[in-house]
Structures are given as C-alpha cells and as structure tokens.
N, C-alpha and C positions, 0 to 999 in steps of 0.2 A: 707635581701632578699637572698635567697639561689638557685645562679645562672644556673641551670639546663638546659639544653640545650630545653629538650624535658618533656613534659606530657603526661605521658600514663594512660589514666582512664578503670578502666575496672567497671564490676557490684560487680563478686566477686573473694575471696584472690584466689582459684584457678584458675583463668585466671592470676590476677597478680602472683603469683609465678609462672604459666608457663612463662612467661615473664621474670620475674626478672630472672631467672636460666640463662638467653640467652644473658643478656645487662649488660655493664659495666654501675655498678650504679653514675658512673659519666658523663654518658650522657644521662639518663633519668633517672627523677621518675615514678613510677611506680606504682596506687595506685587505691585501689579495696573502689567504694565510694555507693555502694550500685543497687539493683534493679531497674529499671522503670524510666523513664524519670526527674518524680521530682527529686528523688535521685542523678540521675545523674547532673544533671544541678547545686543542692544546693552545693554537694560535690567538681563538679570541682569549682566551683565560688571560693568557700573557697580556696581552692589548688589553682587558681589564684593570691586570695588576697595577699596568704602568700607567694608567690615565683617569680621570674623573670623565666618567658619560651618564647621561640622563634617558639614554635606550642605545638598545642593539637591533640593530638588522640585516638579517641573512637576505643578499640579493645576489642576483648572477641569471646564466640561462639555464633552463629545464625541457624537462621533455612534456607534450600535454595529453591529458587521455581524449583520445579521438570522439567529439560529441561533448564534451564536457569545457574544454581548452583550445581555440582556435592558435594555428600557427600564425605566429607573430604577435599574438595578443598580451596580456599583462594578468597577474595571475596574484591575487593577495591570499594569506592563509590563512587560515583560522586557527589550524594547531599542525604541528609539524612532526608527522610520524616516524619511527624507528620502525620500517615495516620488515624487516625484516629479521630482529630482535627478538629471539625467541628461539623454539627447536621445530625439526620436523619430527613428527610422528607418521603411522602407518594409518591416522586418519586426518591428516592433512596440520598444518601447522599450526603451532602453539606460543601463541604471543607471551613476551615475558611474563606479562601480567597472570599468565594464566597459571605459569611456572613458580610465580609468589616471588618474583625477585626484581619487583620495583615498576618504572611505568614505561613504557615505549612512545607515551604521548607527554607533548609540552604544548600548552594552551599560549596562543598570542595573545599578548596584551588588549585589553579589547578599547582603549584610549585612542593606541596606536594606529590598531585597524580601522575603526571608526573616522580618525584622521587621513587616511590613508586612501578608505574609500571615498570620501569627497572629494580628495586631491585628484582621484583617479575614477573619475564615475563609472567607465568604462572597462573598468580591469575586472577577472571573474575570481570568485571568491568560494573559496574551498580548503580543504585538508589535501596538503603537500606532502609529500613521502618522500623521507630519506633512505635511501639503499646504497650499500659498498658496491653492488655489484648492478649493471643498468640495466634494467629489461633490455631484451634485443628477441624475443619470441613472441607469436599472438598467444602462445599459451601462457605464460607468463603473463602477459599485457592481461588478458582475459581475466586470471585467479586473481591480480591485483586487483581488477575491477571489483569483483565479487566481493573481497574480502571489503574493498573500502571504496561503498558507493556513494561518499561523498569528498573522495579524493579528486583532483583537478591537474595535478602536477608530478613529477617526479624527478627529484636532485638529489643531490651527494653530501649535503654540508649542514642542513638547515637542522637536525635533530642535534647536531653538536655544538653549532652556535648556539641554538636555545637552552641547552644543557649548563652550558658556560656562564649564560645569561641566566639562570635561576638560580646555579651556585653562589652566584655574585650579588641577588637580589635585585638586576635592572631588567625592566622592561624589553620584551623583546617581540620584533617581528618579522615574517620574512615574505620579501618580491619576489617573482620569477618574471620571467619573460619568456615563449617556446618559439623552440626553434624547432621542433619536430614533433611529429607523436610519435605516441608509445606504442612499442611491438617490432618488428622485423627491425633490423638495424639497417638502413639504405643512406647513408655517408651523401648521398650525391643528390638527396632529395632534402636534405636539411637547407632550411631557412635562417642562417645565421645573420645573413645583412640586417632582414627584418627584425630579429630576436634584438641584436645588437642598438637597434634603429630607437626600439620599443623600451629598450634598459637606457639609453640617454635622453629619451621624452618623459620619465617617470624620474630621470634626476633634479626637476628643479622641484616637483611635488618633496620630494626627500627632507627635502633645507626647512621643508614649512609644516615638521613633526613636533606637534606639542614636546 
C-alpha cells in the first residue's frame, strides 16, 4: 500500500500536470482517470483499491453559472450533484430520489471544505453538478438554474469520484476552476489560460489538507 497522504483525480493529463507542477509528489497523487462520471468513479475506485489515502478530491476545470461563478475564478463544493440522474416526465424531471432508487447528492466533507476555504479565501462556494452531457443551450443553462439555486458549477466527474469515495469510507472534496459560463457553447470565448492559471494557484493550498 503506497501511503499517500491525498488523492487527487482529475478527468484529464492536463489538469493533472497543472497540478503535479504545484504539489510535492509526496503529499499527493495526482491522477488524470478519464471523462464523465462512470470514468470517474471506475478509476478512482481502482486508485482506492491500490493505495492508503486519507481524502479524495475531484479537481479540474468547469463551466460556471453566470452571476454566481466568475470566469477564471476557483469554485469549492459543498455537495456534488448527479443532476441529471433520474427520468423525464411530461411535467418536468424526476430526480432519482424521487423515483425511490437511491441519492443523486454526495455531501463534501465538511473538514475538508472548511480547510479548503481558508486555504482559498477567495474561491466561491456552492453545489457543483455532475452531467454526461454539458449544457450548451440558455434553455438548459436556464432549467439548471431553477432546479438548483445554489448550484455554482458544472463538471463531468465529481458525482463519481465522490461516489467511489463513500464506498470506500474516505473523505471527499471537490475544486473547480471556470473557464466559461453556462449556456450557448462559444469554443472561442472560453478562458482556459485563466481556468488553467486558477487550478495551479490552488495547488499548493491542496498539500496543506488536514
């Protein structure tokens, strides 16, 4: 068992290497397990199996809801949604929960965050939504809001890793960093330097997680 203080999952190598460049590789791993929720959850489980960690956290870049999530800014969760886990009906969607077949929500450690926001005084703090599929419409952008007005974020990984990390019984939390808002898809107006900029200035907070 290879005793590593911290787990750091991201989707992909370039979130991890902004990472790794920031963190003494003896106080975390650091490891890039793929896209989209299943990815996430198979990968970190593995990365579980095979190592002794004292927390997990899902970090990388996200999208941020406009007014709530400034571009380029840092983004801690509070709990990290499966929003779109459930059915649709002919009056409007139905969260697993509602369906009687488990939760769609995973509470962050509140240690973690706590530690996390004095590391980061500056970062905004909300409920982060995992979706397979990524907003790219105001209508969509819009119903997201509505359904979860205290959501801040939107990613692909974070409902998996925390999934993985409750099976396992460790501690989990997840960063973002935006590189865009939510709603139309416009490729040429994302802010990835910044996003990028924002996820290697919150790596040395990382190393100094209870």
């Amino acid at each position: 068992m290879i005793p590593y203080p911290l787990l750091i999952v991201t989707a992909v190598t370039a979130e991890a290497d902004a990472l790794r460049s920031e963190i003494d590789p003896h106080l975390a791993l650091v490891e890039a397990v793929g896209v989209g929720p299943a990815a996430a959850a198979a990968g970190t489980a593995r990365l579980l199996a095979t190592g002794s960690y004292r927390a997990v956290l899902s970090a990388g870049i996200a999208g941020g809801f406009p007014g709530r999530a400034p571009v380029g800014g840092t983004v801690l969760a509070t709990r990290s949604i499966a929003a779109d886990l459930g059915a649709e009906t002919p009056d409007g969607f139905l969260p697993v929960e509602e369906l009687g077949f488990g939760s769609s929500r995973v509470e962050c450690d509140p240690t973690l965050l706590k530690a996390l926001r004095e590391a980061l005084p500056s970062a905004v703090t909300g409920e982060v939504l995992t979706l397979s599929t990524v907003t790219g419409t105001a209508a969509t952008a819009d119903r997201l809001a509505a359904r979860f007005p205290d959501a801040v974020a939107e990613a692909m990984e974070g409902y998996g890793v925390a999934s993985a990390a409750a099976a396992a019984g460790v501690p989990f939390a997840e960063l973002r960093t935006i590189s865009n808002p939510i709603g139309p898809r416009d490729r040429a107006a994302w802010r990835l330097t910044d996003a990028f900029a924002a996820l290697r200035a919150a790596g040395p907070a990382l190393a100094t997680l209870p």
